[in-house]
C-alpha positions as CSV (number, residue, x, y, z in Angstrom):
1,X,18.7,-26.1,-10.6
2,X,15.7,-23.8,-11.4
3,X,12.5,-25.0,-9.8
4,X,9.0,-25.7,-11.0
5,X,7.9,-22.5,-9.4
6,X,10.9,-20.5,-10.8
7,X,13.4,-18.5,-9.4
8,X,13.5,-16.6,-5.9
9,X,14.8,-12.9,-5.6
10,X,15.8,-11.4,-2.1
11,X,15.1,-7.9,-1.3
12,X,16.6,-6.8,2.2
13,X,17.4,-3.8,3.9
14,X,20.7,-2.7,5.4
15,X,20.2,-3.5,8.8
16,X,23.0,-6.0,10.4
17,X,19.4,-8.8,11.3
18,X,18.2,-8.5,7.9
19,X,21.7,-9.2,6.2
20,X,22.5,-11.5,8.5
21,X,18.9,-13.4,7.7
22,X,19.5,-12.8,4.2
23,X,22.8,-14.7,4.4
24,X,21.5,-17.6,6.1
25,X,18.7,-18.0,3.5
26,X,20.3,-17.6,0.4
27,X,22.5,-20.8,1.9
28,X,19.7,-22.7,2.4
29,X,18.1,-21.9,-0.8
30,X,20.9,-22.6,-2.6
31,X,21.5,-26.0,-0.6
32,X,18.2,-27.1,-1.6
33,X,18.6,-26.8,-5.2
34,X,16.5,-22.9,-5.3
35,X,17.8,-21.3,-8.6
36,X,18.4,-17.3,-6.9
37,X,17.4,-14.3,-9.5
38,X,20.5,-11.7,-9.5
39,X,17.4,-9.0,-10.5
40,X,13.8,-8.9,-9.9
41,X,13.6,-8.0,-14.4
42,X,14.7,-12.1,-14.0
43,X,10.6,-12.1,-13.5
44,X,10.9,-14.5,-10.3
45,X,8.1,-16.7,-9.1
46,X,8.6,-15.0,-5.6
47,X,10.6,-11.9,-4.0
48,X,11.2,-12.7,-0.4
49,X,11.3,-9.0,1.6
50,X,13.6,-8.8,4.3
51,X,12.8,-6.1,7.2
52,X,9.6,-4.2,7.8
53,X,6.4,-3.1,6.7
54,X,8.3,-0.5,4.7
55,X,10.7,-2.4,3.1
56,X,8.2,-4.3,1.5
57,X,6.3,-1.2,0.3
58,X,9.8,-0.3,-1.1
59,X,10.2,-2.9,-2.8
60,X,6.8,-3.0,-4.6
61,X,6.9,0.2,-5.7
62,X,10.7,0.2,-6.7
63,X,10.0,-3.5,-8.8
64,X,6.9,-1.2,-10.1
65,X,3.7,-3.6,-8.8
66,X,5.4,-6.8,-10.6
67,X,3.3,-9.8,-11.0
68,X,5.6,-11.9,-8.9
69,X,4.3,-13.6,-5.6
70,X,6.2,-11.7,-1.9
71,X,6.6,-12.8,1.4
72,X,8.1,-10.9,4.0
73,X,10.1,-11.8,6.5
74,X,10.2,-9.6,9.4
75,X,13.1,-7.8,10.7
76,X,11.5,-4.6,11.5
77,X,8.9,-3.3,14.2
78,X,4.9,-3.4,13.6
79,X,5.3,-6.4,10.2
80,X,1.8,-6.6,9.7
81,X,2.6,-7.2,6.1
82,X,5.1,-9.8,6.8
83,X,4.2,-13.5,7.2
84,X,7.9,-15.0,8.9
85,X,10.3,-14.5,11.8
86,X,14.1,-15.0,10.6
87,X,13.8,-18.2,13.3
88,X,10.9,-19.7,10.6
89,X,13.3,-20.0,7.3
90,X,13.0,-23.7,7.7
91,X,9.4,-23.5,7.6
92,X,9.2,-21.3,5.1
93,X,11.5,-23.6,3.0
94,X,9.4,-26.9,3.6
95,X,6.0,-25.4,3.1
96,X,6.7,-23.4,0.0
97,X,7.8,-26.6,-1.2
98,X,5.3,-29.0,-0.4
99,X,2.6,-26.2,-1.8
100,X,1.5,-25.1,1.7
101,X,0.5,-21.7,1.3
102,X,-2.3,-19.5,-0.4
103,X,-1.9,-16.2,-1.8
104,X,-3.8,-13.3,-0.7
105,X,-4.3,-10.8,-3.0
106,X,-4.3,-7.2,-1.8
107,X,-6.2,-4.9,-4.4
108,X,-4.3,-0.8,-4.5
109,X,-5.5,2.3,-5.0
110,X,-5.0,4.7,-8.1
111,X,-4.7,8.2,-8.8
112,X,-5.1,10.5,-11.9
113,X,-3.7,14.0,-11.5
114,X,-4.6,16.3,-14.5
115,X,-2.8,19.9,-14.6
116,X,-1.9,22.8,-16.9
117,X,1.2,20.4,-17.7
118,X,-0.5,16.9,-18.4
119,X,-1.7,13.7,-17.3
120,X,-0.2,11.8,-14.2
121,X,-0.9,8.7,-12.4
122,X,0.0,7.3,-9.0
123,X,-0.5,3.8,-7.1
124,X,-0.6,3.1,-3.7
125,X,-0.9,-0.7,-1.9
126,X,-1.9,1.1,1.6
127,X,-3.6,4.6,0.7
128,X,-3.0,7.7,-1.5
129,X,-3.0,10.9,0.0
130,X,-4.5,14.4,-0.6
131,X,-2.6,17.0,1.3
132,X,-1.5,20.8,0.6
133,X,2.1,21.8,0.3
134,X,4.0,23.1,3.4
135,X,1.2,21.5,5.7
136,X,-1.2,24.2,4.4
137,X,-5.0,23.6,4.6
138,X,-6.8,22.6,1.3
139,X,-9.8,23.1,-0.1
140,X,-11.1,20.4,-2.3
141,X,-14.8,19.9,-4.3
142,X,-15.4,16.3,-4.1
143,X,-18.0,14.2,-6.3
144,X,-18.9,10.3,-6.0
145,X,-19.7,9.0,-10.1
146,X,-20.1,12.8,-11.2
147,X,-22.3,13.4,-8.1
148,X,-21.2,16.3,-6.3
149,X,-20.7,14.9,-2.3
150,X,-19.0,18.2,-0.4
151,X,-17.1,20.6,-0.4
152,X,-13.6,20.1,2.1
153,X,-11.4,22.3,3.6
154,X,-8.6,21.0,6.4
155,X,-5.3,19.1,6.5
156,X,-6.0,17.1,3.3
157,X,-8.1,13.3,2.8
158,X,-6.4,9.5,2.9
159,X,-8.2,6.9,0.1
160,X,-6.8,3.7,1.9
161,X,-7.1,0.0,0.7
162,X,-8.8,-2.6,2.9
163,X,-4.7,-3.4,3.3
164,X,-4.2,0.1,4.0
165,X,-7.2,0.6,6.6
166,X,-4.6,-0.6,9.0
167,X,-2.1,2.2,8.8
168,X,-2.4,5.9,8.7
169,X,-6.3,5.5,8.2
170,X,-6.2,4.0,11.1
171,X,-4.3,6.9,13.0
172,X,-6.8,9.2,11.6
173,X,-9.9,7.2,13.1
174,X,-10.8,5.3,10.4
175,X,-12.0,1.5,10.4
176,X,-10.1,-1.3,10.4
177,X,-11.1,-3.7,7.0
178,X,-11.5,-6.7,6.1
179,X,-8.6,-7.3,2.8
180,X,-11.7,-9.9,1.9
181,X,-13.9,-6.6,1.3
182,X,-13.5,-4.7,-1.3
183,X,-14.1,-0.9,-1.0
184,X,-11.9,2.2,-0.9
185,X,-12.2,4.4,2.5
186,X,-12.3,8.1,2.4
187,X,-11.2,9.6,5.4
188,X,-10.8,13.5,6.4
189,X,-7.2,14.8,7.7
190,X,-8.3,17.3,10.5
191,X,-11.6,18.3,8.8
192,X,-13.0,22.3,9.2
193,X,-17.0,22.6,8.7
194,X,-17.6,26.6,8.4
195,X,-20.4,28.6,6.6
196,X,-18.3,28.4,3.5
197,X,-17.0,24.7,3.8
198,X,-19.3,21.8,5.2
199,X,-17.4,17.8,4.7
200,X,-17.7,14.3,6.7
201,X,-15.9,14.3,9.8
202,X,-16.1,10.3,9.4
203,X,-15.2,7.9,7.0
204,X,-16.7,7.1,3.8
205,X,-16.8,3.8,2.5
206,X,-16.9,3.4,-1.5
207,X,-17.3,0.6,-3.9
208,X,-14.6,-0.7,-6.0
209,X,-16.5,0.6,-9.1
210,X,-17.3,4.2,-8.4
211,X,-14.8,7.0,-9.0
212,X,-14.2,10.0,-6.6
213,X,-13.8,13.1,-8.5
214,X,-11.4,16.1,-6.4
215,X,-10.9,18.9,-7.8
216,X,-9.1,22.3,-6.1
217,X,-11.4,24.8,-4.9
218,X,-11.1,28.1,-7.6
219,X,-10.0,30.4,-4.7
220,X,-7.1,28.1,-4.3
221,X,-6.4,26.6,-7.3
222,X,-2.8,28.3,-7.8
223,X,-1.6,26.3,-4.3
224,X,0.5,23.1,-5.0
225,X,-1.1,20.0,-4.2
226,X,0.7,17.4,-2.5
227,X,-0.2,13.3,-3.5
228,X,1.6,10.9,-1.4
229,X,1.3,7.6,-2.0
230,X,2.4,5.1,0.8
231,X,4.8,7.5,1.9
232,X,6.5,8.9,-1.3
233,X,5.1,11.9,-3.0
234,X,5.0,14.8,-6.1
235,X,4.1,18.3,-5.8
236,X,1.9,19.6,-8.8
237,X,1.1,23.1,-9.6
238,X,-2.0,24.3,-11.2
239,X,-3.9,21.1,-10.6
240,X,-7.5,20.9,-12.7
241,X,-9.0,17.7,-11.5
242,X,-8.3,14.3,-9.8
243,X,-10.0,11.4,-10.0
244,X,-9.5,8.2,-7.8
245,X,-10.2,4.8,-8.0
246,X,-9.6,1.1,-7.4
247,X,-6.3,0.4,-8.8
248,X,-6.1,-2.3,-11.7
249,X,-2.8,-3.5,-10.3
250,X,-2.7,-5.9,-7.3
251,X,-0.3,-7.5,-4.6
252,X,0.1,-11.2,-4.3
253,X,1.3,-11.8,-0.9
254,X,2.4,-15.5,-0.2
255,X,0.1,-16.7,3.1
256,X,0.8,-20.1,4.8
257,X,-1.9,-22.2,6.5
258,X,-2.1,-21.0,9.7
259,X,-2.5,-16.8,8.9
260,X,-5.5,-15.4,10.3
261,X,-6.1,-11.9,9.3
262,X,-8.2,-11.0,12.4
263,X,-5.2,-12.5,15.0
264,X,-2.4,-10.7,13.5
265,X,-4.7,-7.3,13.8
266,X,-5.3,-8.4,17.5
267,X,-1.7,-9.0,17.8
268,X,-0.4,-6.2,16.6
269,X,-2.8,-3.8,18.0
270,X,-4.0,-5.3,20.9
271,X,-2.2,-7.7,22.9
């Protein structure tokens, strides 16, 4: 029997906890009547992730950004994505039912890459990434709306997410955000201020309307540029111009009554 709020897909990893969760909640699903989607193309009205913070971004960008609602249950290490503990499936079960639950939804980042060979686009839920290849420094002219801004040279420059200001942003010294604000964060990777190169050294904060313009320096122009994007990423050679922005895609993330975005950060970060 298919539910009001349609079918259910489980993602999982291969770890022995996160079959062995998966196991137990497909039986329970299936006990209580949950019709289970044999493919996320089945469009489901939720994908439940099983594992970590990474498996979920796996699975977003593998289902490409679907309009389906995910929950994660955790498996993994940090799950700061992930709302459940394998012991909560009975929870989960009763207040997805009774209607228990808001959805947060988590806006992403996009990249256009224009070279000698076309047009290319890229979306990230946590950041995107500007780096050269073979851990090279880059050099990189950078304008906010057509308003030239600086002129970089060092490791490379992170665009998080509010959802992303958590993760390598935060490595790199960035600030933590509120998913509630919307901006974009431009933060420097190792930054280099010279007579020929002056940039930030601290995060930029930019909002969701304006696009940042990045284009190669000429003197380096014939480098490959690396974009990475929550951890996956393409080379491209003879790169004109970039521009990023706020992604038009978005993330619904199943949230039950009691999620407090500021206690998990504390949790996770500082207990």
């Amino acid at each position: 029997m298919e539910t009001s709020k349609g079918k259910i897909y489980i993602y999982s990893n291969g770890t022995s906890s996160s079959k062995e969760t998966r196991r137990r909640l497909e039986e329970k699903l299936e006990k209580s009547g949950y019709s289970l989607a044999k493919s996320p193309t089945e469009d489901p009205g939720l994908i439940v992730v099983i594992g970590g913070d990474g498996t979920l971004l796996e699975a977003i960008h593998k289902f490409e950004f679907p309009e389906s609602k995910f929950i994660g249950i955790n498996t993994g290490h940090l799950g700061f994505f992930q709302e459940l503990m394998p012991n909560q499936l009975d929870d989960f079960m009763f207040n997805y039912r009774e209607d228990k639950f808001t959805i947060q939804e988590l806006s992403t980042v996009e990249i256009r890459v224009k070279t000698d060979d076309g047009s290319f686009h890229h979306t990230g839920l946590n950041e995107i990434a500007i780096k050269g290849s073979d851990n090279h420094s880059i050099h990189l002219n950078m304008s906010i709306d057509g308003s030239f801004i600086q002129r970089f040279s060092g490791d490379g420059v992170v665009i998080a997410t509010p959802a992303g200001s958590t993760a390598y942003n935060y490595s790199l010294g960035g600030s933590i955000v509120d998913p509630r604000v919307n901006v974009l964060q431009l933060t420097p990777i190792a930054p280099m201020n010279t007579i020929a190169y002056r940039s930030f050294t601290s995060s930029i904060l930019l909002p969701p309307e304006l696009i940042l313009g990045i284009s190669p320096d000429s003197r380096t122009d014939e480098k490959p540029i690396r974009i990475v994007f929550d951890g996956y990423f393409k080379e491209y050679k003879n790169v004109k111009s970039m521009e990023v922005s706020m992604g038009r895609k978005t993330v619904k993330l199943l949230r039950f009554e009691n999620y407090d975005f500021w206690a998990k950060v504390k949790s996770k970060f500082l207990l």
